[in-house]
Jmol script that loads the backbone (N, CA, C; Angstrom):
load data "model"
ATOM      1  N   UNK A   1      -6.283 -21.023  27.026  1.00  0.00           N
ATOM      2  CA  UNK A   1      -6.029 -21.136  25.605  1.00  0.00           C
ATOM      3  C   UNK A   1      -6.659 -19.950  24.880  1.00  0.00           C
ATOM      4  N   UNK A   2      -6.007 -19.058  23.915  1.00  0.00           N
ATOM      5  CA  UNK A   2      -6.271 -18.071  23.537  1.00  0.00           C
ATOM      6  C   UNK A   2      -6.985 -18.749  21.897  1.00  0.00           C
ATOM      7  N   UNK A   3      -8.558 -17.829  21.815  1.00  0.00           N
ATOM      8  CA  UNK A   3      -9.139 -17.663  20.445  1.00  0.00           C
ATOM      9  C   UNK A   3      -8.315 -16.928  19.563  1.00  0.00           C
ATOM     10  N   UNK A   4      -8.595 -17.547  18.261  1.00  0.00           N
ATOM     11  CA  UNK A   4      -8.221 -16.612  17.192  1.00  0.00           C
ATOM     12  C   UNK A   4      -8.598 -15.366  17.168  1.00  0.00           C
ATOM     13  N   UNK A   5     -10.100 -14.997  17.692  1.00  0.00           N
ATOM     14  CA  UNK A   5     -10.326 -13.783  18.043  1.00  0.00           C
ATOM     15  C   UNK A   5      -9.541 -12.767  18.745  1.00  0.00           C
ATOM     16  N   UNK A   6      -9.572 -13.274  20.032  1.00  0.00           N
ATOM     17  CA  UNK A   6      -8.776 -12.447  20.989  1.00  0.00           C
ATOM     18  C   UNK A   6      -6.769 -12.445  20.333  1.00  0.00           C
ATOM     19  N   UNK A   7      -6.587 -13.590  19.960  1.00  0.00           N
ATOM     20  CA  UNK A   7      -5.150 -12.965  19.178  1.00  0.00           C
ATOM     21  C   UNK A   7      -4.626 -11.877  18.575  1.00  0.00           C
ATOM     22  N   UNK A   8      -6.130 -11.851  17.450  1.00  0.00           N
ATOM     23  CA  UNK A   8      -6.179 -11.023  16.237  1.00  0.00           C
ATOM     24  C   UNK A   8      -6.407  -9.501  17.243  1.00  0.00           C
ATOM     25  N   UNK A   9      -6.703  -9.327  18.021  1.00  0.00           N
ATOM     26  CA  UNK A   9      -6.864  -8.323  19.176  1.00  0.00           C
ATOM     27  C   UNK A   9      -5.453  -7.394  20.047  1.00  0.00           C
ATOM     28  N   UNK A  10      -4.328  -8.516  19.838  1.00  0.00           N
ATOM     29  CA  UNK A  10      -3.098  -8.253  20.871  1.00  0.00           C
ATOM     30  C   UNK A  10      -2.669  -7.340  20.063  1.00  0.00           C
ATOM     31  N   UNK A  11      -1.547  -6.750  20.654  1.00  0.00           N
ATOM     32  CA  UNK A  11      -0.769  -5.403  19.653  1.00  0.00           C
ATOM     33  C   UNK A  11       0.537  -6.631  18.949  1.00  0.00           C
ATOM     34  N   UNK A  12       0.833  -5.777  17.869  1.00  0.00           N
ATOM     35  CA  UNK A  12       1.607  -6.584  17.201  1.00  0.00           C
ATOM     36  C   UNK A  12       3.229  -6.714  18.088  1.00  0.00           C
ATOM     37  N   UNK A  13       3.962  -7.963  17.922  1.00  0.00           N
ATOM     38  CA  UNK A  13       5.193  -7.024  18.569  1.00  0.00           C
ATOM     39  C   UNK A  13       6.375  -6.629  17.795  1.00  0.00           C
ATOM     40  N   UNK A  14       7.554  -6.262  17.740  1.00  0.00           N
ATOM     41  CA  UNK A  14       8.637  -5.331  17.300  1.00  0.00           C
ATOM     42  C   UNK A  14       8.534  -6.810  16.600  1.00  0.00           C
ATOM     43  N   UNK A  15       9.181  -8.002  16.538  1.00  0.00           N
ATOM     44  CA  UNK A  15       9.592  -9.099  15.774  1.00  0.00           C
ATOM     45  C   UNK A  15       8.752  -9.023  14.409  1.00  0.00           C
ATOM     46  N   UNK A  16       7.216  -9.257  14.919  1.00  0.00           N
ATOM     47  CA  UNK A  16       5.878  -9.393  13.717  1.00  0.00           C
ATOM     48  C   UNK A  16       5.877  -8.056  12.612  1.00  0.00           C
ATOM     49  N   UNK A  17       6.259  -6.592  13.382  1.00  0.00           N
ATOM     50  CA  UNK A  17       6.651  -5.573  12.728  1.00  0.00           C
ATOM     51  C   UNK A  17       7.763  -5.925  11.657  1.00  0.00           C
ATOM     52  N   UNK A  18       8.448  -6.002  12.122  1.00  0.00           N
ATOM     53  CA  UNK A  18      10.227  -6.328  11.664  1.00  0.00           C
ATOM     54  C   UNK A  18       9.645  -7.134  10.425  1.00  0.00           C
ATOM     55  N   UNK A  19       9.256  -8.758  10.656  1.00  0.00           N
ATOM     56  CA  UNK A  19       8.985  -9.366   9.740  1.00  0.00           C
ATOM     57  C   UNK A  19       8.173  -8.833   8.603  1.00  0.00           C
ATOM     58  N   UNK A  20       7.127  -7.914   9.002  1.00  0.00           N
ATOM     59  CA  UNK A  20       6.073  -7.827   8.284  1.00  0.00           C
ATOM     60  C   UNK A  20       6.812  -6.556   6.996  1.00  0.00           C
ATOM     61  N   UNK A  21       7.361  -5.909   7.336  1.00  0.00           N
ATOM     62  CA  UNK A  21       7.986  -4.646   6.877  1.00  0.00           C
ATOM     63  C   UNK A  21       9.163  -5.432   5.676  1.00  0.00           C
ATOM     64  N   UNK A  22       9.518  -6.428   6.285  1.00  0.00           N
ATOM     65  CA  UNK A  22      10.909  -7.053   5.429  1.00  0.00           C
ATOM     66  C   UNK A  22      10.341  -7.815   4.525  1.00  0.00           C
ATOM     67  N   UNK A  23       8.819  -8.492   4.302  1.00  0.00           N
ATOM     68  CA  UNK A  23       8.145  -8.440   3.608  1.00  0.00           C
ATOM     69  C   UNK A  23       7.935  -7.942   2.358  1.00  0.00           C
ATOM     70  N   UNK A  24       7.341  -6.728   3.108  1.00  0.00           N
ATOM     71  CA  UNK A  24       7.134  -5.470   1.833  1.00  0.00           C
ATOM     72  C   UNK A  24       7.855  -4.856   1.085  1.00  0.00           C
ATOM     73  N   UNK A  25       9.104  -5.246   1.402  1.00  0.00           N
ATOM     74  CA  UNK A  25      10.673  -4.706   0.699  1.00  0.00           C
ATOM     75  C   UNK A  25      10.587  -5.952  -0.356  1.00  0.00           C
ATOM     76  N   UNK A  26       9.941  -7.136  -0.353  1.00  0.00           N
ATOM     77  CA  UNK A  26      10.072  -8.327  -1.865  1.00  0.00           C
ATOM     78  C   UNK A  26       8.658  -7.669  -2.719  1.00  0.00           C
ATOM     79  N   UNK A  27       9.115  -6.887  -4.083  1.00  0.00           N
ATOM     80  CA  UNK A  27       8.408  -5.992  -5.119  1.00  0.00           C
ATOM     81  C   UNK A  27       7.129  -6.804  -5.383  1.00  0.00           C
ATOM     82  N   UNK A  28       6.968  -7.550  -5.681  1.00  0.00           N
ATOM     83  CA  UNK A  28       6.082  -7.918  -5.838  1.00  0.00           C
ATOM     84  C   UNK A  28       5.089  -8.704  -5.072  1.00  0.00           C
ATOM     85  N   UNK A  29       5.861  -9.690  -4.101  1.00  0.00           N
ATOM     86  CA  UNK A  29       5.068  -9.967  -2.805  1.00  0.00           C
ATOM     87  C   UNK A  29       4.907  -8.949  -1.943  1.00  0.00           C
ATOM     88  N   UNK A  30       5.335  -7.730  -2.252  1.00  0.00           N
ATOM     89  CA  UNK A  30       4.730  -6.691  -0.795  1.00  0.00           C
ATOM     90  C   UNK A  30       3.193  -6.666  -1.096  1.00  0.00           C
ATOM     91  N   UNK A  31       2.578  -6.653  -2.484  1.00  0.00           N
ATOM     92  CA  UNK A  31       1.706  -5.871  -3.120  1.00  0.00           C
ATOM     93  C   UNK A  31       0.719  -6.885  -2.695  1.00  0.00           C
ATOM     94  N   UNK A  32       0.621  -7.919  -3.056  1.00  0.00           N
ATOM     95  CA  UNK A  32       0.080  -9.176  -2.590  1.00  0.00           C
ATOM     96  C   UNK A  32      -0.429  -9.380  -1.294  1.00  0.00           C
ATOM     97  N   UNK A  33       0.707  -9.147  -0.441  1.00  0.00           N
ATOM     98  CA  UNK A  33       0.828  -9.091   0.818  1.00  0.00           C
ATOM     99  C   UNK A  33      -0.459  -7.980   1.492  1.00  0.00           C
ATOM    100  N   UNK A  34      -0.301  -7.089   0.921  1.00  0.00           N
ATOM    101  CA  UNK A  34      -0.676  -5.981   1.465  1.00  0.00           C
ATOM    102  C   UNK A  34      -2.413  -6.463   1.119  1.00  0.00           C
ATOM    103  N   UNK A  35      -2.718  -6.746   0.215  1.00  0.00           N
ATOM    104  CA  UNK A  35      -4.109  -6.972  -0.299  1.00  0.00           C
ATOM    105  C   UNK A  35      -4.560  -8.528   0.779  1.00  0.00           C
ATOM    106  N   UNK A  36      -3.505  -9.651   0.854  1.00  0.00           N
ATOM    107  CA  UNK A  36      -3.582 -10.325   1.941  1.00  0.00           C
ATOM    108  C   UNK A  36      -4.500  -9.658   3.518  1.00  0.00           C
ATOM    109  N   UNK A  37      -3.336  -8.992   3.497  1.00  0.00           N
ATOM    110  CA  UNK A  37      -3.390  -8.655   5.147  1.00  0.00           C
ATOM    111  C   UNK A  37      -4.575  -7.402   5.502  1.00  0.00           C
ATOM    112  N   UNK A  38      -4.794  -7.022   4.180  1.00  0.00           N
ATOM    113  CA  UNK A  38      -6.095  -5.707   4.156  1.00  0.00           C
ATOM    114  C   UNK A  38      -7.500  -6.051   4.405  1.00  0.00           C
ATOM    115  N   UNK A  39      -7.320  -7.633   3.608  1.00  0.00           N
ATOM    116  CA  UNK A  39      -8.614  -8.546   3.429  1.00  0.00           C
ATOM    117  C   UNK A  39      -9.185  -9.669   3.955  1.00  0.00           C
ATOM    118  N   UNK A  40      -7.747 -10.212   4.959  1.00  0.00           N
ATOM    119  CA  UNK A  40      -8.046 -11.401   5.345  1.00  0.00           C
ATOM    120  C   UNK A  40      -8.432 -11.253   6.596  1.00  0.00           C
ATOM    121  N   UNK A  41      -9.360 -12.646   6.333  1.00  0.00           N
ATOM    122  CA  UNK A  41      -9.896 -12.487   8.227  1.00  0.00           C
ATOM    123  C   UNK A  41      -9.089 -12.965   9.156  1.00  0.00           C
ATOM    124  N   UNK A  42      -7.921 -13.563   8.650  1.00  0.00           N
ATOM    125  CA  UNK A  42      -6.955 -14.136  10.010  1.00  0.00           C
ATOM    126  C   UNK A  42      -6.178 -13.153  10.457  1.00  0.00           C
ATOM    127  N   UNK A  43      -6.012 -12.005  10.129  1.00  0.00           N
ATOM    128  CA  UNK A  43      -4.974 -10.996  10.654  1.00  0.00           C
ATOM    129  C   UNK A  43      -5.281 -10.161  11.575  1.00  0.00           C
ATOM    130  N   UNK A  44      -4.153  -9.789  11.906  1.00  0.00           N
ATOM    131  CA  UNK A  44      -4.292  -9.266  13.593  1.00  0.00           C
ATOM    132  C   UNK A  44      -5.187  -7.954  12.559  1.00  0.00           C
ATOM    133  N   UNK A  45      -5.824  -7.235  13.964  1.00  0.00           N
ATOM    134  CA  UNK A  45      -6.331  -5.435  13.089  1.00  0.00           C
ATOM    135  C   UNK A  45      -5.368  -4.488  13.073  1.00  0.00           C
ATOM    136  N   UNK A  46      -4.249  -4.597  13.978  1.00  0.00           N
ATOM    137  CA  UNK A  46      -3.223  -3.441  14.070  1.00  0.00           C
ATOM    138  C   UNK A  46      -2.768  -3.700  12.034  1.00  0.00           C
ATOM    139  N   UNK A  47      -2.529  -5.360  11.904  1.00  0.00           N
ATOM    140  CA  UNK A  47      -2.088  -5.285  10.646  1.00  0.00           C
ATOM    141  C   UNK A  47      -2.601  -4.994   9.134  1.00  0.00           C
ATOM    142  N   UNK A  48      -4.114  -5.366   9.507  1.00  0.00           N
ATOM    143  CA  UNK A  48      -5.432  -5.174   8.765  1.00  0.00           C
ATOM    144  C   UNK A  48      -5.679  -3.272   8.494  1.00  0.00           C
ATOM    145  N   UNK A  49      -5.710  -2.640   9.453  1.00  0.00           N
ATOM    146  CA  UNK A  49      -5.604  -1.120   9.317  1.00  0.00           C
ATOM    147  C   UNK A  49      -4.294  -0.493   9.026  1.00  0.00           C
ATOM    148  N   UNK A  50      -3.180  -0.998   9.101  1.00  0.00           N
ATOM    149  CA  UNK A  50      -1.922  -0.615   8.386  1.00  0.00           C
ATOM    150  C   UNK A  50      -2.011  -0.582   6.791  1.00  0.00           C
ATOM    151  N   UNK A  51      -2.195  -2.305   6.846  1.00  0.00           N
ATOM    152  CA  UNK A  51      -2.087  -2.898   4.966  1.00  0.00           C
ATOM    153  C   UNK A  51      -3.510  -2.157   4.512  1.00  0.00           C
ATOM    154  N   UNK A  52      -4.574  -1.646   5.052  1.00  0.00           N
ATOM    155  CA  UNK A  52      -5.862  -0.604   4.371  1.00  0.00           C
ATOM    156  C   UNK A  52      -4.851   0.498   4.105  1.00  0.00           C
ATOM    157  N   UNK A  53      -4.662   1.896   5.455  1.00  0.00           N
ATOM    158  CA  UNK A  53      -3.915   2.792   5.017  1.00  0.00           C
ATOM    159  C   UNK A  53      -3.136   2.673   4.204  1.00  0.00           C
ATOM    160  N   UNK A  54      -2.458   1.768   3.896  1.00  0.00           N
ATOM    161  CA  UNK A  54      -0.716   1.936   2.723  1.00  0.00           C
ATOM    162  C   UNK A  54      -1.622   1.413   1.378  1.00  0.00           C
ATOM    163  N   UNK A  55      -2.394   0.713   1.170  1.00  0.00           N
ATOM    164  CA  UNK A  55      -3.154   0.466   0.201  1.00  0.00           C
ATOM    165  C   UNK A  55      -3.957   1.908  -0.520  1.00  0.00           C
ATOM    166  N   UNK A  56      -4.323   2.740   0.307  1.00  0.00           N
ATOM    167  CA  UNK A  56      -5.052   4.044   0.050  1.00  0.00           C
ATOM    168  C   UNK A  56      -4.086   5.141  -0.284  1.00  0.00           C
ATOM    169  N   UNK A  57      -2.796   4.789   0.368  1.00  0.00           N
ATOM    170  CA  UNK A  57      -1.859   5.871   0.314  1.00  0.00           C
ATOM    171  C   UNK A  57      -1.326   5.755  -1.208  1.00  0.00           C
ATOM    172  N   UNK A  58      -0.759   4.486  -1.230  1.00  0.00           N
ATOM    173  CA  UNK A  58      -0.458   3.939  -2.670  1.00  0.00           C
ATOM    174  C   UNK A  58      -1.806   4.566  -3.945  1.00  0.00           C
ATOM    175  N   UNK A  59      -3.024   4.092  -3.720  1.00  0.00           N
ATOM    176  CA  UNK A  59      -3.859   4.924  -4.373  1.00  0.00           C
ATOM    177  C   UNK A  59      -3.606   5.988  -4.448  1.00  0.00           C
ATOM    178  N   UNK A  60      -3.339   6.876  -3.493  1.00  0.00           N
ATOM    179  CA  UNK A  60      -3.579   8.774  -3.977  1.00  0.00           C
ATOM    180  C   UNK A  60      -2.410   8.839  -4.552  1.00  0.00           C
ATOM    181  N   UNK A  61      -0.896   8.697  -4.066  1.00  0.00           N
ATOM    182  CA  UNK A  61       0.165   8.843  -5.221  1.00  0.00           C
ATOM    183  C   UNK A  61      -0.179   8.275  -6.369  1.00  0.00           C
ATOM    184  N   UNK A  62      -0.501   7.155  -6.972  1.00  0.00           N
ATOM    185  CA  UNK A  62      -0.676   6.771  -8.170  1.00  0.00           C
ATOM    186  C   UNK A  62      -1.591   7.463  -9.125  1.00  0.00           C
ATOM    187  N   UNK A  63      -2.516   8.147  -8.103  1.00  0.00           N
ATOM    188  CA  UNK A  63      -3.498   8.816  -8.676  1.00  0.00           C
ATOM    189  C   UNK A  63      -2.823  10.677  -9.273  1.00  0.00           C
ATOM    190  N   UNK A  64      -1.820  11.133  -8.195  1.00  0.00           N
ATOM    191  CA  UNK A  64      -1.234  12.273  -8.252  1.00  0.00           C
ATOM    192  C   UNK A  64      -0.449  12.109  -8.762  1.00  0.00           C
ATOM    193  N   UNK A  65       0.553  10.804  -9.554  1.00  0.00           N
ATOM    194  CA  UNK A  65       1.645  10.801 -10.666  1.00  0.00           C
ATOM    195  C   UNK A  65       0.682  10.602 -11.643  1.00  0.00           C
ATOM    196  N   UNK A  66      -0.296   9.844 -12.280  1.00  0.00           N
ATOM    197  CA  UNK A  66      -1.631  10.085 -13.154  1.00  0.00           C
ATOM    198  C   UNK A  66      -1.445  11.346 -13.963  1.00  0.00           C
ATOM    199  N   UNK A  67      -2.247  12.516 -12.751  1.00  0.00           N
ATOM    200  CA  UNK A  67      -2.434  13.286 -12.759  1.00  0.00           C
ATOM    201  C   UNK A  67      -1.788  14.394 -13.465  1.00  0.00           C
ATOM    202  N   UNK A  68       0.028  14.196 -12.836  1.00  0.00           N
ATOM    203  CA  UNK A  68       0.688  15.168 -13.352  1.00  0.00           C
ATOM    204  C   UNK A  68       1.312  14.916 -14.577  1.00  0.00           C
ATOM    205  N   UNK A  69       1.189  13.417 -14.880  1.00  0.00           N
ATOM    206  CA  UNK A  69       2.265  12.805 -16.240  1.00  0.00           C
ATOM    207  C   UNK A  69       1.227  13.570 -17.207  1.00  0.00           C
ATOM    208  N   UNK A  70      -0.262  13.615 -16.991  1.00  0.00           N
ATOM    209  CA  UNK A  70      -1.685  14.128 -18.346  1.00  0.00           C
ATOM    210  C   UNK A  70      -0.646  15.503 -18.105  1.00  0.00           C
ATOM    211  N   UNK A  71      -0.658  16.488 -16.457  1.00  0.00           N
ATOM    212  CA  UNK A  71      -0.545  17.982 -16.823  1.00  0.00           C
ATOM    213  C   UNK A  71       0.713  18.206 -17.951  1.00  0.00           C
ATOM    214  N   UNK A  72       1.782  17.467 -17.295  1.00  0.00           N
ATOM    215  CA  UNK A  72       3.126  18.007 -18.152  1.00  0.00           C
ATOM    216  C   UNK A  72       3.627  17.014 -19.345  1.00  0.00           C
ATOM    217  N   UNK A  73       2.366  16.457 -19.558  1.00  0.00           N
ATOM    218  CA  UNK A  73       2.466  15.706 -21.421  1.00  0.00           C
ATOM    219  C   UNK A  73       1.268  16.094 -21.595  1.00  0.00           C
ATOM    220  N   UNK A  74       0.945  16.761 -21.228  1.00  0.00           N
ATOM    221  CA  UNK A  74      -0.362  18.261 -22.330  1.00  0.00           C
ATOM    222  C   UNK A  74       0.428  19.328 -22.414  1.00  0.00           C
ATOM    223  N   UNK A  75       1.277  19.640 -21.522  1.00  0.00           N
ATOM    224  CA  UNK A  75       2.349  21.330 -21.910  1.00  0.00           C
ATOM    225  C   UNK A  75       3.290  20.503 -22.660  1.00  0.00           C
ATOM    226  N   UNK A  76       4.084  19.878 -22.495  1.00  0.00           N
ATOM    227  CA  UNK A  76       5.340  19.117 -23.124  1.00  0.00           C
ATOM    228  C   UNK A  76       4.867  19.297 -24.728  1.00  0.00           C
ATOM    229  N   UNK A  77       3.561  18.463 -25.191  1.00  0.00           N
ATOM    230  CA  UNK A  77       2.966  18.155 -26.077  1.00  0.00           C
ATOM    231  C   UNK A  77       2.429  19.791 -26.438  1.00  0.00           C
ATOM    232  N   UNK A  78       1.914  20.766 -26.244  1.00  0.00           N
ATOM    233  CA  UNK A  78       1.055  21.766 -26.976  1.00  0.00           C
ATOM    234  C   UNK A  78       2.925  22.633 -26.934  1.00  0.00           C
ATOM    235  N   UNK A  79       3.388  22.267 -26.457  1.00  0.00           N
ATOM    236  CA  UNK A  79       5.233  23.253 -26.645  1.00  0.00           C
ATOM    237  C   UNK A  79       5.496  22.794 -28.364  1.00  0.00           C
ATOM    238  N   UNK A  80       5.512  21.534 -28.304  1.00  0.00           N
ATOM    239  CA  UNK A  80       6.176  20.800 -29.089  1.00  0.00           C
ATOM    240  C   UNK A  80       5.431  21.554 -30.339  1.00  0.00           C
ATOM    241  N   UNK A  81       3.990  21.397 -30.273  1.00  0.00           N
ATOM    242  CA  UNK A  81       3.291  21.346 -31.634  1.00  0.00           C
ATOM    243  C   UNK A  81       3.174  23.179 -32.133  1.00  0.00           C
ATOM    244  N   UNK A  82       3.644  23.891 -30.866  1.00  0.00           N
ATOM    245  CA  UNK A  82       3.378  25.299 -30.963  1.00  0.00           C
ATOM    246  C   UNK A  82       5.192  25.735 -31.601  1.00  0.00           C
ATOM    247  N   UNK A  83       5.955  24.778 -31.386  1.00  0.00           N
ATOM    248  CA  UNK A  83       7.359  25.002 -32.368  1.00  0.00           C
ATOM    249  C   UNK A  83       7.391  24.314 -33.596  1.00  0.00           C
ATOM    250  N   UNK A  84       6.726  23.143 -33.636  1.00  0.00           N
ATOM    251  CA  UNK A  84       6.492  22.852 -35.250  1.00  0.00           C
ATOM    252  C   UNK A  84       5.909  23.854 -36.130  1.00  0.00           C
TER     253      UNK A  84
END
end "model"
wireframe off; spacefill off
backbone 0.3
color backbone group
């Protein structure tokens, strides 16, 4: 009889992939999901270090559209006020 431990240990297979991915395609339960499976202690680790990475990845784009909406609505904006 296999521990929850040693489960959470096996590699995931193509099905648990499949499912898990078709998941993340429902907008608003992916997001959920992902904070689920990043944080919880019942999840396998293959899925636990996936839902971390895509959680971090999601951070730096959000952080680099941030970023560029300030650069090009500070030029957009000093254009505008330099033709008024």
């Amino acid at each position: 009889m296999e521990t929850i431990e040693s489960s959470n240990q096996k590699p995931m297979s193509v099905k648990d992939w499949l499912i898990t991915l078709l998941l993340m395609a429902i907008p608003v339960v992916g997001i959920v999901l992902l904070f689920v499976y990043a944080f919880g202690n019942n999840e396998n680790v293959n899925k636990q270090n996936w839902a971390k990475a895509q959680l971090i990845m999601i951070g730096i784009v959000l952080a680099l559209v941030i970023f560029f909406l300030l650069l090009f609505g500070s030029i957009f904006a000093a254009m505008m006020a330099a033709n008024s």
